[in-house]
C-alpha positions as CSV (number, residue, x, y, z in Angstrom):
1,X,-75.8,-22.6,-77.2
2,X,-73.5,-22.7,-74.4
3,X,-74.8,-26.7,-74.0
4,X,-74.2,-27.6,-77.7
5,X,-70.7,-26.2,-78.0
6,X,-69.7,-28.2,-74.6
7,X,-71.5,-31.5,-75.9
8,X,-69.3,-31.3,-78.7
9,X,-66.4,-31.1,-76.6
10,X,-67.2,-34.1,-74.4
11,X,-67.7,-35.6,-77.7
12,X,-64.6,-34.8,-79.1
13,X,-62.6,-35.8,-76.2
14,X,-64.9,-38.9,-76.0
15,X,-63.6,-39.4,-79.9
16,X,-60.0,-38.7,-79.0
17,X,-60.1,-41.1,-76.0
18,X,-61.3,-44.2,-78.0
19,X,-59.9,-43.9,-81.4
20,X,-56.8,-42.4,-83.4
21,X,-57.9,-39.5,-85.4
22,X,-57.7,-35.7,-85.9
23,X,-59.4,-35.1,-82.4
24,X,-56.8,-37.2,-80.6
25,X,-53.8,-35.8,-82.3
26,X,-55.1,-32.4,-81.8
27,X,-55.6,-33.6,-77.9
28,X,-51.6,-34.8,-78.1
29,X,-50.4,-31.6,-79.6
30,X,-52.5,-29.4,-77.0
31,X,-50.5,-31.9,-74.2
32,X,-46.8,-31.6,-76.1
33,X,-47.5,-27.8,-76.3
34,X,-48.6,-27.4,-72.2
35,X,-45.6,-29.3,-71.6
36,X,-42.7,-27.6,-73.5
37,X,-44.1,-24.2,-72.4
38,X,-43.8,-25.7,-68.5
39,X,-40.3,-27.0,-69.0
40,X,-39.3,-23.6,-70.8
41,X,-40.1,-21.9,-68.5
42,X,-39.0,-23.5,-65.3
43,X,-35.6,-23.9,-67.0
44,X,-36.1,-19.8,-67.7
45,X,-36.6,-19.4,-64.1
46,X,-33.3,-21.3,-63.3
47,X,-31.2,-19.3,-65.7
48,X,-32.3,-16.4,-64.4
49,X,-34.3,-15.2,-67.1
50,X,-35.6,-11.7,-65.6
51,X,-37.7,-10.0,-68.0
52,X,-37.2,-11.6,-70.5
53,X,-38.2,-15.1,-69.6
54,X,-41.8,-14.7,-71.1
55,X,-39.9,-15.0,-74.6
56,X,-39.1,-19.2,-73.4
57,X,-42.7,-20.2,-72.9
58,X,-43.5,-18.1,-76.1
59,X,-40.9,-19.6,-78.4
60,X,-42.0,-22.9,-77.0
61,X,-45.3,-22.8,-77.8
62,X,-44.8,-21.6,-81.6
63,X,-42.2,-24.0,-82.8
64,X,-43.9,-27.5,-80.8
65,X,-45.5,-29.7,-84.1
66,X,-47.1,-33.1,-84.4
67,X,-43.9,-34.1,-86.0
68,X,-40.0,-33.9,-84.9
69,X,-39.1,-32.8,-88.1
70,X,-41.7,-30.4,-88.1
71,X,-40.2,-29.1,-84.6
72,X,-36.9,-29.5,-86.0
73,X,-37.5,-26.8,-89.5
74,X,-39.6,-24.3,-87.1
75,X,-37.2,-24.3,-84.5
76,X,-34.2,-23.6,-86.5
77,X,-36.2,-20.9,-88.7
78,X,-37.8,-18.8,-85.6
79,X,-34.2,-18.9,-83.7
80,X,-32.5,-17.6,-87.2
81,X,-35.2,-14.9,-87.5
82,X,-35.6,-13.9,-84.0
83,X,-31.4,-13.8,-83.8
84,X,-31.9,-11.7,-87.7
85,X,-34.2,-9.1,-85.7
86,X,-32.5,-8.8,-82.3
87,X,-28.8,-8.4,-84.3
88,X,-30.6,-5.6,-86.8
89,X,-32.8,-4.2,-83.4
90,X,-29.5,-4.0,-81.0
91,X,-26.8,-2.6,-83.9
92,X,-29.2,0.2,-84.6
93,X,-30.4,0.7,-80.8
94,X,-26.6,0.4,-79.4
95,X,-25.3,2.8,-82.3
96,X,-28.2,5.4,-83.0
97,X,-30.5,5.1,-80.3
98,X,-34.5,4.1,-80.5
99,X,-35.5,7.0,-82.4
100,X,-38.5,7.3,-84.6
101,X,-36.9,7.2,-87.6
102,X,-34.5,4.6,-86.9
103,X,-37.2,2.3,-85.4
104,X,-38.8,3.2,-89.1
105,X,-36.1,1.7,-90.8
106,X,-35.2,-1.0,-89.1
107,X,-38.5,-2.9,-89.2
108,X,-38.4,-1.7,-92.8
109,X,-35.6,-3.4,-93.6
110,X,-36.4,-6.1,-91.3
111,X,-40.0,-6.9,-93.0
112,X,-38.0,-7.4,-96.4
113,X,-35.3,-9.5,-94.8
114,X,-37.9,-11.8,-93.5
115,X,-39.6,-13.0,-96.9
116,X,-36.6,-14.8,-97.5
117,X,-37.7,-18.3,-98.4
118,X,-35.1,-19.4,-96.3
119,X,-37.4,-18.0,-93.0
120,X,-40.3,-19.6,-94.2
121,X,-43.8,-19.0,-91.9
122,X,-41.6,-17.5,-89.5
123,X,-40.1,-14.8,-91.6
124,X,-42.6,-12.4,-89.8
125,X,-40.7,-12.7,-86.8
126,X,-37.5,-10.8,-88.1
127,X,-39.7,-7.8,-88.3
128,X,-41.6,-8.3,-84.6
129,X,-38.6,-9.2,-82.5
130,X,-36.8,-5.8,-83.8
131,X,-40.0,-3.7,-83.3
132,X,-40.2,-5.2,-79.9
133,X,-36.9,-4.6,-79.0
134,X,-36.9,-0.9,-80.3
135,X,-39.9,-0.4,-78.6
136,X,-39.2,-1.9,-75.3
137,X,-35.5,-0.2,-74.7
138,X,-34.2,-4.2,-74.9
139,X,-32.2,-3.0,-78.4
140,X,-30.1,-0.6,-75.5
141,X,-29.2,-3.1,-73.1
142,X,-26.8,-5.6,-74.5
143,X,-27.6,-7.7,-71.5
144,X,-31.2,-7.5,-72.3
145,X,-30.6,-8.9,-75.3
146,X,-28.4,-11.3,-74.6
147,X,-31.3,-12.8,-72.5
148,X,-33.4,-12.5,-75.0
149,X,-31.3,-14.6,-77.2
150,X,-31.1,-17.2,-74.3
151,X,-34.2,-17.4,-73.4
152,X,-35.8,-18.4,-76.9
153,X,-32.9,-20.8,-77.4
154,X,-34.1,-22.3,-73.9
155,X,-38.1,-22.3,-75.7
156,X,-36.9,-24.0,-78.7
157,X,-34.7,-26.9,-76.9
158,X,-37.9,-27.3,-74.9
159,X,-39.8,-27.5,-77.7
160,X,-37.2,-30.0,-79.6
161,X,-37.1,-32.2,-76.1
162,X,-40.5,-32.4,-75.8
163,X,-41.1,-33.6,-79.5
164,X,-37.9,-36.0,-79.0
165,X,-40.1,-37.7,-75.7
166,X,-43.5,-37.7,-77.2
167,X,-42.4,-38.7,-81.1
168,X,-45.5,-39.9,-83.3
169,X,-45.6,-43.3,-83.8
170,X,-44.6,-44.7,-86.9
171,X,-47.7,-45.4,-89.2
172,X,-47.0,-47.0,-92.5
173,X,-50.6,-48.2,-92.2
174,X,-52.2,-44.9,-92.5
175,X,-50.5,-44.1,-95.8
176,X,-51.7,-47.3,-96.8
177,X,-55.0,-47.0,-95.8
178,X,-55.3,-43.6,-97.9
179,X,-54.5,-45.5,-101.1
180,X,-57.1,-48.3,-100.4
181,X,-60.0,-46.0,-100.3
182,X,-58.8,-44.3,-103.0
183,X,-58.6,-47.3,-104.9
184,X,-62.4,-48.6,-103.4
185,X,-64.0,-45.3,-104.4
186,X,-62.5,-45.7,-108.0
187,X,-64.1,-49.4,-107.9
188,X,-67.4,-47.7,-106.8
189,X,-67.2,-45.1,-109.2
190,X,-66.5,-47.8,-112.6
191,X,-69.0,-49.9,-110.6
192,X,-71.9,-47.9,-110.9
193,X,-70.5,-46.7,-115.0
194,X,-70.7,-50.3,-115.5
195,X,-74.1,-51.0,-114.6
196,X,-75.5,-47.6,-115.8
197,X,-74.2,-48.6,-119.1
198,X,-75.7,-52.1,-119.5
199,X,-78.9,-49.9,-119.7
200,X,-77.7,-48.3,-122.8
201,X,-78.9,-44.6,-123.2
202,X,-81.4,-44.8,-120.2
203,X,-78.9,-46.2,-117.8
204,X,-76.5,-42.9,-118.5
205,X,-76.2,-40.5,-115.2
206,X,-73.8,-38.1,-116.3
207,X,-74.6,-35.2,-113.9
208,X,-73.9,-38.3,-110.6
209,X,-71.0,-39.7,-112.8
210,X,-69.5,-36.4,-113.2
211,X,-69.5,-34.9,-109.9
212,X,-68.4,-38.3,-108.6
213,X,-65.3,-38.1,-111.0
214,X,-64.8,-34.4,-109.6
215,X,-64.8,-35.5,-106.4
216,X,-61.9,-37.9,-107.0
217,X,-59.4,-34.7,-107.3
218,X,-59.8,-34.1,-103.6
219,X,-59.2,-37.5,-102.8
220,X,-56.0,-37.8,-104.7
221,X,-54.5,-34.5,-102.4
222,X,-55.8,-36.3,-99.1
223,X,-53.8,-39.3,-100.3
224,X,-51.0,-37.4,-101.2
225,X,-51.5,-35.2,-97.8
226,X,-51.5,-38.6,-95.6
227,X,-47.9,-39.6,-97.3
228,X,-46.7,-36.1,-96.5
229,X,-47.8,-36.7,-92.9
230,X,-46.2,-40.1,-92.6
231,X,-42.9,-38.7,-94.5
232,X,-43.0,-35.9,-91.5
233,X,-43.2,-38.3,-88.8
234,X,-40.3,-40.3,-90.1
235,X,-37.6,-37.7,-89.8
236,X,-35.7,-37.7,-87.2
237,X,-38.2,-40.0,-85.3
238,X,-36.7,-42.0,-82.9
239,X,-39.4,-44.0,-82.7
240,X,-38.1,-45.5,-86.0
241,X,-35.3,-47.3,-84.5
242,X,-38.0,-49.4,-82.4
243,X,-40.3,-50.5,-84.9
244,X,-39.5,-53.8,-86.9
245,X,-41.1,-53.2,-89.9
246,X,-39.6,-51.7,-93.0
247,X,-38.5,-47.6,-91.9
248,X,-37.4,-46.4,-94.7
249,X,-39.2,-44.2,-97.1
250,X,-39.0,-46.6,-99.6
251,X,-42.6,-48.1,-98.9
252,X,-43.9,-44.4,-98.9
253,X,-42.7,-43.9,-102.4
254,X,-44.4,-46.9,-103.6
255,X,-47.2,-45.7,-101.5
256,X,-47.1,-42.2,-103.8
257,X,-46.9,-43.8,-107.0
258,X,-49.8,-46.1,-106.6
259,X,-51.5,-42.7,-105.6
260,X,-50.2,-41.2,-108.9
261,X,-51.5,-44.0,-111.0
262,X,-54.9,-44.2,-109.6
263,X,-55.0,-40.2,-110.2
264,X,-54.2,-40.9,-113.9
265,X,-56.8,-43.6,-113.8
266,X,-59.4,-41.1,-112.2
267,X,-58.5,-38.6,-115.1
268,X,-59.5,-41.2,-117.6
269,X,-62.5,-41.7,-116.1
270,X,-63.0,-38.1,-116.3
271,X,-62.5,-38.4,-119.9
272,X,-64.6,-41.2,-120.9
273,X,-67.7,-39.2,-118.6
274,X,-66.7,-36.7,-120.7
275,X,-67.0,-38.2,-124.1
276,X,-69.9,-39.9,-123.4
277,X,-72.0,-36.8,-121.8
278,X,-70.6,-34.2,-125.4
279,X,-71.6,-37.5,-127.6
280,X,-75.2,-37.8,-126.3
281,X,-76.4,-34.2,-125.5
282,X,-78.9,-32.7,-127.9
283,X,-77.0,-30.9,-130.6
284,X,-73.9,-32.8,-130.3
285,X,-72.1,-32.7,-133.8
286,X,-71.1,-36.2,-133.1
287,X,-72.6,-39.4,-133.1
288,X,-74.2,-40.7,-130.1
289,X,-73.1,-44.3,-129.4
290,X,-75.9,-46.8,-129.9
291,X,-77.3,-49.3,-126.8
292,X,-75.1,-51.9,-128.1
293,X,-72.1,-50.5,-128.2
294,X,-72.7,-49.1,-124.7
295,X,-73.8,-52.5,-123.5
296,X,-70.6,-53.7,-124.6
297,X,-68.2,-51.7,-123.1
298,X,-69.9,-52.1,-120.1
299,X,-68.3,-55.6,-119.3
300,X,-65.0,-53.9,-119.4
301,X,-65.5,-51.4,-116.9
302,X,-67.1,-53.7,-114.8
303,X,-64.3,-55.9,-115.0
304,X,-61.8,-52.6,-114.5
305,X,-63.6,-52.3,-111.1
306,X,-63.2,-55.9,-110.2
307,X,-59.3,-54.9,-110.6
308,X,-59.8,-52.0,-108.3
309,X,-61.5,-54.0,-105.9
310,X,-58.6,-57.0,-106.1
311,X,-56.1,-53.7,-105.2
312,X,-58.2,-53.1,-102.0
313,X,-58.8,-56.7,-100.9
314,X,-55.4,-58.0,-101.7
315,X,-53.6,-54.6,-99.8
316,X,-51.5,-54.8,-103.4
317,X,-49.9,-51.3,-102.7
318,X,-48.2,-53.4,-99.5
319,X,-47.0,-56.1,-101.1
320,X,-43.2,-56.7,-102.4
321,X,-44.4,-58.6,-105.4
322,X,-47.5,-58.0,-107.3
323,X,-50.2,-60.7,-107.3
324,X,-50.7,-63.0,-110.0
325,X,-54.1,-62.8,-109.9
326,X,-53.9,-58.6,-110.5
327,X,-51.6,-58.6,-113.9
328,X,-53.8,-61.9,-115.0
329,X,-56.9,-59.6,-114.5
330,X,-55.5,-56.5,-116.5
331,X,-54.2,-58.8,-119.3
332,X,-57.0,-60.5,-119.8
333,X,-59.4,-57.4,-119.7
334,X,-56.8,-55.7,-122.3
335,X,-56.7,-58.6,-124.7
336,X,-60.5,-58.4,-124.6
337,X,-60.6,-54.5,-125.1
338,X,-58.0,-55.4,-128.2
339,X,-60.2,-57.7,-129.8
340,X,-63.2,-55.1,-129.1
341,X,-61.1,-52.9,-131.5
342,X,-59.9,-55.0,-133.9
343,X,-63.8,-56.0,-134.6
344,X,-65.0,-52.5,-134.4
345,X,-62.4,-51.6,-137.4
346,X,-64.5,-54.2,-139.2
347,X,-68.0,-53.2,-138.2
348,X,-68.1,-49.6,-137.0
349,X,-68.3,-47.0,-139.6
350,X,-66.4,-44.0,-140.4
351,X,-69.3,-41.4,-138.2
352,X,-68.9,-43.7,-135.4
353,X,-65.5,-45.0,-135.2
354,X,-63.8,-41.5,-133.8
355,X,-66.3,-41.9,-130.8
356,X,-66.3,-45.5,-130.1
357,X,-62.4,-45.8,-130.1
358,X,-61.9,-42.7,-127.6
359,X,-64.4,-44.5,-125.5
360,X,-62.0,-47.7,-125.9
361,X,-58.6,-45.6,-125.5
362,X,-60.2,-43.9,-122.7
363,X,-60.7,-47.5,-121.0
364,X,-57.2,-48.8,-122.4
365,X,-55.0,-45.8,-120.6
366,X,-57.4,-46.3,-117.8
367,X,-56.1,-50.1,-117.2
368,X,-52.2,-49.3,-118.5
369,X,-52.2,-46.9,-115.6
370,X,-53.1,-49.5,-112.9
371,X,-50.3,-51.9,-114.5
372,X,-48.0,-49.2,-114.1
373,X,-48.8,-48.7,-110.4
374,X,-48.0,-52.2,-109.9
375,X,-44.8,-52.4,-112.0
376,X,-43.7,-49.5,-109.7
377,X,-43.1,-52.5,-107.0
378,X,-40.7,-54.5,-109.3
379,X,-38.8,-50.9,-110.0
380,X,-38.8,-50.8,-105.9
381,X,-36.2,-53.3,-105.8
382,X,-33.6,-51.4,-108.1
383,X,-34.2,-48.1,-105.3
């Protein structure tokens, strides 16, 4: 056992050494932390920091993120909370004296202070500085807290420093790469639709289809996760200043609305899986749509993947202006799902037509969603 679990560490640094990823930006953050903690508490050392220099490394280590402006919001919320605890631990301490009772209601009070929203994750720290400064005689000792104070205003420069040196690199490519593989597993998804229906009734895989669809959910929060990221290591980034390619958030924004239009697309897929799996189970009180029809449609979901596939090949979520190619394509297969419907009025009858044109609206909203991703890049320029 003891093998296996250091393989997989000399695998993992292997990973981290030869390609970007969560193992080297854990092995990054492990580095940022070891050094703030260091730097906190040399500088601790050099102020003098007695007993309560341990507090430097400490508050270093909690507040250090992957991001500066992550570093930045922690910082600022464990020094408010921490200064919230010691203020509440030393008034009480200083006036009253550490007595039971008073040590009662102080971290009473203090674990009600600290679900303020303004505290954040931190807010439990009102509530363990005061108990540790009740409990330790600091609250008594106005030196003693006073260094206190110091000290975890020393670990949270550290920490803030140490983020400043080591900022992320700025990674527009990242956020773009989340919405191409959204968009290729939507292409693989209407792919496979596509071909299953040119099969008619046998061709149908609705149990494959539908977790497939499912699945999609997940990928729309790790898109939307990855812009987050990329947002996060942005802020206050100095590395922004030294990059020549577009730094504002601008590009993320388009980023997030592609991502919002390819999660309304994947809902309409959803919805035509949907339809077609209630319309041909046994018992279904509707009507089950015949080979032909499905055999039809099936042209126009293969040609909605071709669309999906021209937004991965052609990085369209990149691009200032849309591709002519891309609106061409969506026109073209919405003038031929508008002439599907026109002729269906003619030829479908009353049992049939409720099904056959939620199939086609399904489709329709499926394909107005991908045109209003890319319309989101003219808006861009009024932004």
């Amino acid at each position: 056992m003891a093998q296996g679990r250091w393989d997989r560490l000399k695998r993992g640094i292997d990973r981290a050494y030869r390609r970007r990823g969560f193992e080297r930006e854990t092995a990054v953050l492990i580095l940022k932390c070891a050094i703030a903690a260091t730097l906190a508490y040399v500088v601790g050392r050099l102020l003098g920091g007695s007993t309560q220099i341990g507090f430097a490394p400490f508050t270093a280590l909690l507040v250090v993120r992957p991001s500066v402006y992550g570093s930045v919001l922690q910082s600022g919320r464990y020094v408010a909370a921490v200064f919230a605890g010691a203020l509440m631990a030393g008034g009480s301490g200083l006036t009253l004296g550490p007595t039971v009772w008073v040590f009662a209601l102080v971290v009473l009070v203090a674990l009600i202070i600290g679900q303020a929203r303004f505290f954040g994750e931190q807010g439990t720290q009102v509530s363990v500085v005061a108990a540790f400064a009740l409990a330790g005689g600091t609250a008594t000792k106005v030196p003693d807290l006073g260094s206190l104070l110091l000290m975890v205003c020393v670990g949270a420069g550290c920490a803030l420093l140490t983020n400043l040196v080591l900022a992320p690199a700025v990674r527009f490519r990242d956020a773009e790469n989340a919405v191409l593989d959204f968009s290729d597993s939507l292409r693989s998804l209407t792919g496979e639709i596509a071909e299953g229906l040119r099969r008619g009734k046998d061709g149908l895989d609705m149990d494959h289809w539908g977790q497939a669809a499912d699945g999609l959910d997940g990928t729309v929060d790790n898109a939307l996760e990855s812009i987050h990221r990329q947002e996060d290591r942005l802020r206050f980034n100095p590395r922004r200043f030294l990059v020549r390619e577009r730094t504002s958030t601008e590009q993320l924004d388009i980023y997030r609305d592609w991502i919002q239009a390819m999660s309304r697309s994947s809902q309409h897929v959803q919805s035509l899986i949907r339809t077609l799996r209630t319309t041909t189970r046994s018992g279904s009180r509707f009507t089950a749509p015949d080979d032909a029809f499905l055999r039809e449609l099936a042209p126009l979901l293969e040609r909605a993947s071709e669309i999906f596939r021209a937004v991965h090949e052609k990085e369209e979520p990149a691009r200032s202006v849309v591709s002519d190619d891309l609106s061409e394509m969506v026109d073209d297969v919405l003038s031929r799902l508008d002439g599907m419907r026109e002729r269906g009025r003619r030829e479908w009858d009353d049992e049939r037509w409720p099904v056959y044109s939620a199939l086609l609206t399904d489709v329709e909203r499926l394909l107005e969603e991908i045109a209003q991703g890319y319309e989101n890049i003219e808006r861009s320029d009024d932004r």
